[in-house]
C-alpha positions, 0 to 999 in steps of 0.5 A, spaced: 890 479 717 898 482 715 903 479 717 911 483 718 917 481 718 922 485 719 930 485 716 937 488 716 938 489 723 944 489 726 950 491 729 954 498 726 959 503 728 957 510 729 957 514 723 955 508 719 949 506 716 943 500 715 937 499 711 932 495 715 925 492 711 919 490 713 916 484 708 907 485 708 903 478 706 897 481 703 894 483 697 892 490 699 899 493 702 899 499 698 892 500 701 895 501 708 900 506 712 906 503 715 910 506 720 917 504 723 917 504 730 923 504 736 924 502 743 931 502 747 932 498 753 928 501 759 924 506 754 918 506 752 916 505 745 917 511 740 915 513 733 920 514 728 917 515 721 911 514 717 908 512 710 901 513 708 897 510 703 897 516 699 904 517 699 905 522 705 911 522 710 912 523 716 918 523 722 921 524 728 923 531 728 929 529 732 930 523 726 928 528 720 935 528 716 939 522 719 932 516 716 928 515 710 922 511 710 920 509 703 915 502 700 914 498 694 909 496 693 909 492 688 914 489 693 909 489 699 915 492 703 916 498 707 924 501 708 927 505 713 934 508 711 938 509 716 944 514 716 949 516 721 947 513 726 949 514 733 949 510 739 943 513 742 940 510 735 940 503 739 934 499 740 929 493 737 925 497 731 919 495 729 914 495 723 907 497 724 901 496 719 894 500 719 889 500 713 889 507 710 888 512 715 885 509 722 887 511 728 891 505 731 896 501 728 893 494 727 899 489 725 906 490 728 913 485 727 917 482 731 922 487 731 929 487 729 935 490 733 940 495 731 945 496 736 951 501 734 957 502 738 961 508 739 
């Protein structure tokens, strides 16, 4: 069982910037693909970024340039740098788990909310 929580969430101008992290239990993090995750009020959830086991990465085309996942694993954690961000960015982010490269994500936070103000 992994256990998410997420962090750094929070309210921010447009233009400016946060770092969210998403905190693993577990001893084999570095064996998992963790995904960063969105959902705005009345929209459904969307991917935003990936980082796989091996390293690979992945992102919305809409968001590649503006975010940056990254993980340590020595830290059991995932990072999803935020840049210039707009107000369309407003939504409750989630961080996602699943063991190497199965097709589903397993494990999911509870999220937490950016909201940016114009």
């Amino acid at each position: 069982q992994v256990q998410l929580v997420e962090s750094g969430g929070g309210l921010v101008q447009a233009g400016g910037s946060l770092r969210l992290s998403c905190a693993a239990s577990g001893r084999t993090f570095s064996s998992y693909t963790m995904g960063w995750f969105r959902q705005a009020p009345g929209k459904d959830r969307e991917f935003v970024a990936s980082i796989g086991w091996g390293g690979s990465i992945d992102y919305a085309d809409s968001l590649k340039g503006r975010f940056t996942i990254s993980r340590d694993n020595a830290k059991n954690t995932v990072y999803l740098q935020m840049n210039d961000l707009k107000p369309e960015d407003t939504a409750a982010y989630y961080c996602a788990g699943r063991f190497r490269s199965r097709p589903g994500y397993d494990y999911w936070g509870q999220g937490t909310q950016v909201t940016v103000s114009s």
